[in-house]
LUMSESE-773490 format. One line per field, with one value per residue (C-alpha): residue number from 1; y, z, x. Coordinates in Angstrom, 3 decimals. Layout:
<nodes>
pos	NUM, ... .
py	Y, ... .
pz	Z, ... .
px	X, ... .
</nodes>
This chain:
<nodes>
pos	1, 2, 3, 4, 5, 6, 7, 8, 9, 10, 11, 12, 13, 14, 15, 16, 17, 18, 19, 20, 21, 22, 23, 24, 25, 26, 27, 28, 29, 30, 31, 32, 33, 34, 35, 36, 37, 38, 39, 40, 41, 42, 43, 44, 45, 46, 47, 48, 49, 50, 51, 52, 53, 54, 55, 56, 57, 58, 59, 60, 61, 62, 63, 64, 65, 66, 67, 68, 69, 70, 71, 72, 73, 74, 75, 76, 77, 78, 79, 80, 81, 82, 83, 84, 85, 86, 87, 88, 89, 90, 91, 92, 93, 94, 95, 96, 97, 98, 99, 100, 101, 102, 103, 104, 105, 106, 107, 108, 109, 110, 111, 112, 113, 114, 115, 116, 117, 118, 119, 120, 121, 122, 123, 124, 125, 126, 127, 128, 129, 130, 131, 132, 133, 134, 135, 136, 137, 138, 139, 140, 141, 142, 143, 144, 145, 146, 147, 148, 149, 150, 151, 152, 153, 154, 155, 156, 157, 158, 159, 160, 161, 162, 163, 164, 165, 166, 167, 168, 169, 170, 171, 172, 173, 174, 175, 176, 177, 178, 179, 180, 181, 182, 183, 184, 185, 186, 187, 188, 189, 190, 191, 192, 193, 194, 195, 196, 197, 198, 199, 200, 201, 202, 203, 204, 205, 206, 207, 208, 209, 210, 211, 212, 213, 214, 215, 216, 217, 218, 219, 220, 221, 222, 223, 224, 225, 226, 227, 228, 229, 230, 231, 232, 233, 234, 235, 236, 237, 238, 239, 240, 241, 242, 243, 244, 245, 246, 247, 248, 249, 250, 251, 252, 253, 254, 255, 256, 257, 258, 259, 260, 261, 262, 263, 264, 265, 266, 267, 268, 269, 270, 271, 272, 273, 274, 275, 276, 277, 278, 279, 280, 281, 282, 283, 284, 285, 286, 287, 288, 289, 290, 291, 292, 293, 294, 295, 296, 297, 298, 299, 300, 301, 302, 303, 304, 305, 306, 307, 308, 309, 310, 311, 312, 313, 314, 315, 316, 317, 318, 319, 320, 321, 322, 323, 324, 325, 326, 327, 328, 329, 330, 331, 332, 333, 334, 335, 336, 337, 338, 339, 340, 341, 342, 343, 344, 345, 346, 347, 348, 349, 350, 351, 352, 353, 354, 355, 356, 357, 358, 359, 360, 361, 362, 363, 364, 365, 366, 367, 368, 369, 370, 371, 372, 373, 374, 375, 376, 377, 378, 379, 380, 381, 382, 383, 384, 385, 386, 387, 388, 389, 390, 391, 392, 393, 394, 395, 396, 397, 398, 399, 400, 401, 402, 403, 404, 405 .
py	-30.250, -33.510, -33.812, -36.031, -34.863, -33.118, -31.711, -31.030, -28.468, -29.638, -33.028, -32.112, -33.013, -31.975, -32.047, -35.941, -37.601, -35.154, -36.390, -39.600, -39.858, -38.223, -40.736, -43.735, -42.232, -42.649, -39.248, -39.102, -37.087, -35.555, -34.518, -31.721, -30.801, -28.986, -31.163, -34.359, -36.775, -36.473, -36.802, -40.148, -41.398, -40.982, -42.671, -45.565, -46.145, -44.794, -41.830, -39.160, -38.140, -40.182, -40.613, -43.509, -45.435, -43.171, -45.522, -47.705, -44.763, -43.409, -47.309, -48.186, -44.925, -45.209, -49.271, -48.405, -46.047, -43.036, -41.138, -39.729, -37.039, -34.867, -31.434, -29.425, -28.911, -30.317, -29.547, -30.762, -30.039, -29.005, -27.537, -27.670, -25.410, -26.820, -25.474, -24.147, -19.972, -19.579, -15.608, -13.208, -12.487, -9.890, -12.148, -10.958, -13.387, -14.934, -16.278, -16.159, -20.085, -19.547, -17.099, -19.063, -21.716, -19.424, -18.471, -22.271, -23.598, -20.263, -21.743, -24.826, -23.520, -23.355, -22.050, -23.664, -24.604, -25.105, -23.328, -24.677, -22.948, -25.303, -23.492, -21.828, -18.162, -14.636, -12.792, -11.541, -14.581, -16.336, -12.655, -11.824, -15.473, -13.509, -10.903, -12.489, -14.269, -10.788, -9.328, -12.728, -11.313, -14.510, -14.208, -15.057, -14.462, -17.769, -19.942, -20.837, -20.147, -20.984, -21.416, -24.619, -24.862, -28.565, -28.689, -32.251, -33.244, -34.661, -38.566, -38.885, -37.108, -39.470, -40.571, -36.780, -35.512, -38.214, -37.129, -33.932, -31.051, -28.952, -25.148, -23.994, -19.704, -19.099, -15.844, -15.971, -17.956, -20.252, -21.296, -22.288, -24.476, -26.387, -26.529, -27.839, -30.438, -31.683, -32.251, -33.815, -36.612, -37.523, -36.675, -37.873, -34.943, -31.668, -29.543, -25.809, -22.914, -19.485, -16.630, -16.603, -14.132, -15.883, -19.406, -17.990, -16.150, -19.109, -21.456, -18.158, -18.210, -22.195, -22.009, -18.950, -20.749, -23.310, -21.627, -19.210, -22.206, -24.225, -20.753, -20.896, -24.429, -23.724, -20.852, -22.804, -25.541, -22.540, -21.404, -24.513, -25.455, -22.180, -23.180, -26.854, -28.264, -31.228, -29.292, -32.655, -33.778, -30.212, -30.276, -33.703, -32.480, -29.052, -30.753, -32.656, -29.594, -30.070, -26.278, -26.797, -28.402, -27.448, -28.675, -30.372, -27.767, -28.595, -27.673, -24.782, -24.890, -26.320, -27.017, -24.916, -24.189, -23.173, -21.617, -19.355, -19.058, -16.135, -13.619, -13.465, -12.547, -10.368, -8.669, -7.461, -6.498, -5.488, -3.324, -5.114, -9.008, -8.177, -11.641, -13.665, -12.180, -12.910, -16.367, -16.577, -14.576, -16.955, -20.142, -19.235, -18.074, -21.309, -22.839, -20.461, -21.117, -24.971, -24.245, -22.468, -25.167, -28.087, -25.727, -25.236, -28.449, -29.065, -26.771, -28.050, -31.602, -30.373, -28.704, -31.630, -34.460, -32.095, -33.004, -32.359, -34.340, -36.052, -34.061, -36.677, -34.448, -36.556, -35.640, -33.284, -32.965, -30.417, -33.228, -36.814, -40.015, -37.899, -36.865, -32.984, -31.037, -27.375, -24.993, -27.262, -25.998, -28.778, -28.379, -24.657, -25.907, -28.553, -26.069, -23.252, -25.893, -26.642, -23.228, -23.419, -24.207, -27.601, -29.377, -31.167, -34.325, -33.934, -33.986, -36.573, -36.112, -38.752, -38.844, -41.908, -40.592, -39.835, -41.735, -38.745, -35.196, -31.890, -31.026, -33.199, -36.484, -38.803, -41.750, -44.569, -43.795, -46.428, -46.060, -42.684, -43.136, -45.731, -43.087, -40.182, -38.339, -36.107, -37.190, -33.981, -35.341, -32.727, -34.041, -37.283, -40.006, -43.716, -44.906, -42.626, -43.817, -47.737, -46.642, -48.081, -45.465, -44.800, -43.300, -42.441, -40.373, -36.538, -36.593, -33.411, -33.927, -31.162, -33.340, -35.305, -38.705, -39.552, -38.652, -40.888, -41.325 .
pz	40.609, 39.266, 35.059, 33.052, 29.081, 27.654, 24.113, 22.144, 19.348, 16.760, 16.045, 13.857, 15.927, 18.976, 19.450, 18.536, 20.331, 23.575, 22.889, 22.217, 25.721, 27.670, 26.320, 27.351, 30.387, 31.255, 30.281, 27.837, 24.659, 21.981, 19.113, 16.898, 13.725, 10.470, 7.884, 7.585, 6.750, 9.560, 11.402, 9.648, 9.977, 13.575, 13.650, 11.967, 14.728, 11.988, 12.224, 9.501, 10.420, 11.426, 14.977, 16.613, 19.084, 18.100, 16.434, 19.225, 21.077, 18.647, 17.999, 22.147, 22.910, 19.757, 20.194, 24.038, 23.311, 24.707, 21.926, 19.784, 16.557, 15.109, 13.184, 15.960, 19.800, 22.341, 25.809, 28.178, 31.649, 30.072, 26.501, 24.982, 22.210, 20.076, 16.560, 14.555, 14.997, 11.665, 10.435, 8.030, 4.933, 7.301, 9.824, 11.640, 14.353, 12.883, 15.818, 13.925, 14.573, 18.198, 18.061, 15.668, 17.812, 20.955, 19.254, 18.224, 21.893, 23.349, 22.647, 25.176, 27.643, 31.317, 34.314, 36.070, 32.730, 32.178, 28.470, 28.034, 25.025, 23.786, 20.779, 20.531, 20.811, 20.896, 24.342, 25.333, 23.338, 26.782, 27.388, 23.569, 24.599, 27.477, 25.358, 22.897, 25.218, 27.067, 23.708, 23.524, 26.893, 28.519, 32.234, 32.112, 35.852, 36.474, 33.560, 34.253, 31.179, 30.964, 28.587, 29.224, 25.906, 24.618, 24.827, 22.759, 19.778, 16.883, 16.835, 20.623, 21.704, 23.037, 25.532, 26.022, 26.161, 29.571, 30.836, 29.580, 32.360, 31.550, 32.203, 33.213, 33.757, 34.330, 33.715, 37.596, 40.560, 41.351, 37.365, 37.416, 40.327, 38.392, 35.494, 36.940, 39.248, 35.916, 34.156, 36.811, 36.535, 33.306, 33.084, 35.202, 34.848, 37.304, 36.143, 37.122, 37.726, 36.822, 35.344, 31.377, 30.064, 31.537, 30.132, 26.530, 26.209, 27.917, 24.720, 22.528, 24.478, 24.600, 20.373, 20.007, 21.766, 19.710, 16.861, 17.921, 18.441, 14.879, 13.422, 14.488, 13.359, 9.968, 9.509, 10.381, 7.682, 5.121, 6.782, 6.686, 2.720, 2.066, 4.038, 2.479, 6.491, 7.260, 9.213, 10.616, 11.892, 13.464, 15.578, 17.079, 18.049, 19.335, 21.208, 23.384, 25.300, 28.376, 27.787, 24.480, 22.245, 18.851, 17.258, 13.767, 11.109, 7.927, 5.060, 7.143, 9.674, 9.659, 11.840, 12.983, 16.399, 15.884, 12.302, 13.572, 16.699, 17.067, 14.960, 17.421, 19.870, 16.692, 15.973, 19.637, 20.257, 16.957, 18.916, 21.776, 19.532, 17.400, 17.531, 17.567, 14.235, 12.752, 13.998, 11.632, 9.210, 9.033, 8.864, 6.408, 4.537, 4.754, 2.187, -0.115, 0.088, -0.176, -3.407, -4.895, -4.263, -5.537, -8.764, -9.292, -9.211, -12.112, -14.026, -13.450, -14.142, -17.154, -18.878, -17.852, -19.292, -21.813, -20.901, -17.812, -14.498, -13.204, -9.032, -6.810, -3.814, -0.782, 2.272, 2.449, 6.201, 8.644, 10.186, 10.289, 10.430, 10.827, 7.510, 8.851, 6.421, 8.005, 6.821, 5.902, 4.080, 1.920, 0.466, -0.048, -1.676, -4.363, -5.060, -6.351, -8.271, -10.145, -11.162, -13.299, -16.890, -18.139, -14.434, -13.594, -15.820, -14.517, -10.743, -8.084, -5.402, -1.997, 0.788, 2.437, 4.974, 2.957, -0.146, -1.978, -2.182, -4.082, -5.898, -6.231, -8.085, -5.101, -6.134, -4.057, -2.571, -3.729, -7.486, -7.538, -5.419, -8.607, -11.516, -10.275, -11.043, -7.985, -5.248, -2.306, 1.204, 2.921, 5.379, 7.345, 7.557, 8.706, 5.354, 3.499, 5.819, 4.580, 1.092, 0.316, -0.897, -4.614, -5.928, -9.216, -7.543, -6.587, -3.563, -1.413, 2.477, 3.611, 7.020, 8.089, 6.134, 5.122, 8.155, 10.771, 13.879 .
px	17.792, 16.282, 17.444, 15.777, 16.209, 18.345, 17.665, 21.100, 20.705, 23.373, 24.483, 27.862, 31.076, 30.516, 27.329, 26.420, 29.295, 27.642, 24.001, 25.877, 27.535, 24.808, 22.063, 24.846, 25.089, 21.013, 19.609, 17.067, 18.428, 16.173, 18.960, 18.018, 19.438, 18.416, 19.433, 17.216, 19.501, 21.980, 18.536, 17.472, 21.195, 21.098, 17.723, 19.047, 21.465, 24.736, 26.845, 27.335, 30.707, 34.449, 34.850, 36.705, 33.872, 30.908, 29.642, 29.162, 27.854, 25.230, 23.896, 23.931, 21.510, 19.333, 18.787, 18.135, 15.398, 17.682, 18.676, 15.810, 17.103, 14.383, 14.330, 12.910, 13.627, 11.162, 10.513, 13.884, 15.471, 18.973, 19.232, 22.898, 23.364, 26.815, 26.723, 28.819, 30.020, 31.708, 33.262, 32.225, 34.620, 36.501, 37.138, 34.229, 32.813, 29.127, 26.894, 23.683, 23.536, 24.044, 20.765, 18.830, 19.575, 18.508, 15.383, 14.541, 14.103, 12.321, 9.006, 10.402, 11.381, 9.946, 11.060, 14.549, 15.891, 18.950, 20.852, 24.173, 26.330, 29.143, 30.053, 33.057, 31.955, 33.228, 33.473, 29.774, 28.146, 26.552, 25.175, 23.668, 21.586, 20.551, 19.433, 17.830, 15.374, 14.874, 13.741, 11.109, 9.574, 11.079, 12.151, 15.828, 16.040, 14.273, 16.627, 20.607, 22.495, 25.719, 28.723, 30.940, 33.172, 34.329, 37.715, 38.070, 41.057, 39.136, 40.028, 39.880, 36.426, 34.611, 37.440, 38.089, 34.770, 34.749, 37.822, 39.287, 38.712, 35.937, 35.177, 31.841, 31.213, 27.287, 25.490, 25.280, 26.739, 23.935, 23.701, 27.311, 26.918, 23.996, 25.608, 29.019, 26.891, 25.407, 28.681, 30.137, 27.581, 29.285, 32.914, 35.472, 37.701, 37.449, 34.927, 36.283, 34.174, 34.270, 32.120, 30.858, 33.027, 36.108, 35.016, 34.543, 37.951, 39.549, 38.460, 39.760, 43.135, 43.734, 43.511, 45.146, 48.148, 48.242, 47.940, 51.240, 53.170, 51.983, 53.248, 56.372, 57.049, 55.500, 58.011, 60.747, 59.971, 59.873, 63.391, 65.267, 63.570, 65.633, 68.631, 68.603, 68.002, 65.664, 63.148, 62.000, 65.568, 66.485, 62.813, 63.827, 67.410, 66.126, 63.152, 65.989, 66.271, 64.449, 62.629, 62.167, 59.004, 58.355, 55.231, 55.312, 54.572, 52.129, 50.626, 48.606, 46.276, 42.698, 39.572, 36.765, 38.716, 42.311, 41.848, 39.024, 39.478, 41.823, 39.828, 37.194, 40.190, 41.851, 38.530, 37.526, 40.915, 42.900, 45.294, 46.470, 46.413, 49.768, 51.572, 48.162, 47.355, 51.023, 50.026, 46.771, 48.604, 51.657, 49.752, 47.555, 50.483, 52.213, 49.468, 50.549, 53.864, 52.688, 50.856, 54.255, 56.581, 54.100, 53.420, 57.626, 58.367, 55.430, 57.117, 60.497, 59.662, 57.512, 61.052, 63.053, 60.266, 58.472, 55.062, 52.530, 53.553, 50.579, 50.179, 48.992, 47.707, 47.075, 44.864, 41.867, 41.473, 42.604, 44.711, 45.329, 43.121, 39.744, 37.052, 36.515, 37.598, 36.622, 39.243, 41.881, 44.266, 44.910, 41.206, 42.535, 45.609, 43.722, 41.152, 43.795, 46.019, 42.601, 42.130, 44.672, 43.679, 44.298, 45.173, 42.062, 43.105, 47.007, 45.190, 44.811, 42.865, 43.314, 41.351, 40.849, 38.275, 35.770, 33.898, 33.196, 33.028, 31.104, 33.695, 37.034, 37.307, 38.638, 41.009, 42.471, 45.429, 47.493, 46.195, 47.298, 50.680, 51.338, 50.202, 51.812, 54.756, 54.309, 53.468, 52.461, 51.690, 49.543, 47.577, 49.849, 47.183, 48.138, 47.390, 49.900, 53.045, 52.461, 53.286, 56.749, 59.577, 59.791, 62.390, 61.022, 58.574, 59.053, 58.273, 56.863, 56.286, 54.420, 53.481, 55.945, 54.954, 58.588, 59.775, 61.484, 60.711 .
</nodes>
């Protein structure tokens, strides 16, 4: 099959560094996304979002005439669906932006097409696309559809997105072997076949793991705070068994993958999904628990000094040295101290990442590292671990910022 364009509907994190690499790559890209400035940045040759070397990426394809970002889809060989599949309020899975997306390049689409879903989806999502062209009166039998989910650790896409293995399960056998031919003329990693199903609960499953394992790490820094044991010491002795590797634990979990992830598995399958629930459950406990011990040791320095301490809270994003900040905890964990009456003038906010944002006052890092009494690391950016001790600070490492290596 000869591919010429590709049109990309999406351009948040996965989606631009794909358009990105594709348009690199020769392939003519037409970008599509709904919110006109991300369009106009792109245009420009810039990047709305923090990724090491997209930069380079987004400027090479738009100065070379192969990357073009616009508000609606046009006609292509291969469309690529990658947006975001949030939940409901119960934890139910949301793909209206998969459908609307669906529904968006209907009027496009021509016979030996190619529909690629990227988004991390609930099981049966590659099949609802199915049937939500059927219901258009459009003749699926003659598209490919296909679900080939990115598999990429925020801070290293575009080297991962090139060589991470990738999994591609079609609606039927001859899509998948189109769709695996036309990854493998742009990633250097094995591109492994399967059926759609398969491919979506394999995503489901490689979160959900992670997510287990964070949990038991993040209880473990709750068990040794009670025990008085440095939670970061005892990982590094117990990860010297050869069988053994603990993660590092955190302030929570964070990120539109591992945070959301295993309620689409929880919600399909609430009887069978017992320990991947405790996972979520735990995690999302341990920003509680975060919250508590930053608000005690307020109160204790507020009876010991007899006026407010000043709570520097540093880090918004789900993890380190990135600007996403979908589902971090640490957002979770500012917003709830600032509910409390009185705190917003006795709060620092640090995020280095970012230059602003809707709701928190941001400060430098090292301006409020200086003014405050408090000083809670939540999220372990680079930035944060060139601060020199200070023992006149109380000092809360949620992350691992103090710790040695």
């Amino acid at each position: 099959m000869n591919i010429n364009r590709i049109c990309v509907v999406g351009l948040g994190y996965i989606g631009l560094p794909t358009a990105a690499l594709l348009a690199n790559r020769g392939y003519m890209v037409y970008g599509v996304d709904v919110v006109q400035r991300v369009v106009d940045t792109i245009n420009r040759g810039e990047i709305h979002i923090v990724e090491p070397e997209l930069d380079t990426f987004v400027r090479s394809a738009v100065n070379g005439g192969k990357l073009i970002a616009g508000t609606q889809p046009q006609e292509a060989d291969v469309f690529i669906i990658a947006v975001p599949t949030p939940f409901h309020d119960n934890y139910v899975p949301n793909i209206d932006y998969v459908i609307s997306a669906t529904k968006s390049i209907s009027p496009y689409l021509k016979d030996g097409n190619i529909i690629i879903l990227e988004s991390t989806s609930p099981v049966g999502t590659t099949d609802k696309i199915v049937e939500t062209l059927e219901s258009m009166n459009i003749n699926t039998d003659k598209l490919h559809i296909a679900h080939c989910p990115e598999r990429v650790l925020p801070g290293k896409v575009m080297k991962e997105l090139i060589e991470n293995d990738r999994i591609v399960g079609g609606t039927k056998e001859e899509s998948t072997k189109l769709v695996k031919a036309f990854y493998e003329s742009f990633v250097s990693g094995a591109v492994l076949i399967t059926d759609a199903k398969t491919a979506e609960m394999c995503k489901l499953v490689e979160n959900s793991y992670r997510d287990t394992n964070i949990a038991f790490a993040n209880e473990l820094s709750m068990i040794c705070d009670k025990a008085n044991i440095n939670v970061w010491e005892l990982i590094k002795l117990a990860n010297k068994h050869p069988r053994v590797n603990i993660l590092q634990p955190g302030a929570g979990v964070g990120g539109h993958c591992i945070a959301v992830d295993p309620w689409f598995i929880v919600s399909a399958y609430p009887e069978e999904a017992k320990v991947i629930k405790q996972a979520r459950l735990s995690n999302d406990y341990k920003s509680e628990w975060v919250s508590e011990k930053i608000k005690n040791a307020a109160l204790q320095f507020e009876l010991k000094h007899q006026r407010k301490a000043r709570v520097a809270y540093f880090g918004l994003a789900f993890k380190p040295d990135i600007d996403d900040l979908r589902e971090s905890p640490a957002v979770h964990i500012v917003k709830r101290a600032l509910e409390t009456e009185g705190e917003k003038e006795n709060t620092l906010v640090v995020e280095p990442n970012i230059s602003e944002h809707p709701i928190f006052d941001l400060v430098n890092y090292k301006n409020a590292y200086e003014n405050a009494d408090i000083i809670a690391f939540l999220v372990a950016h680079k930035e944060f671990k060139q601060l020199e001790n200070n023992s006149e600070k109380i000092i809360l490492d949620f992350c691992g910022v103090t710790a040695k290596n």
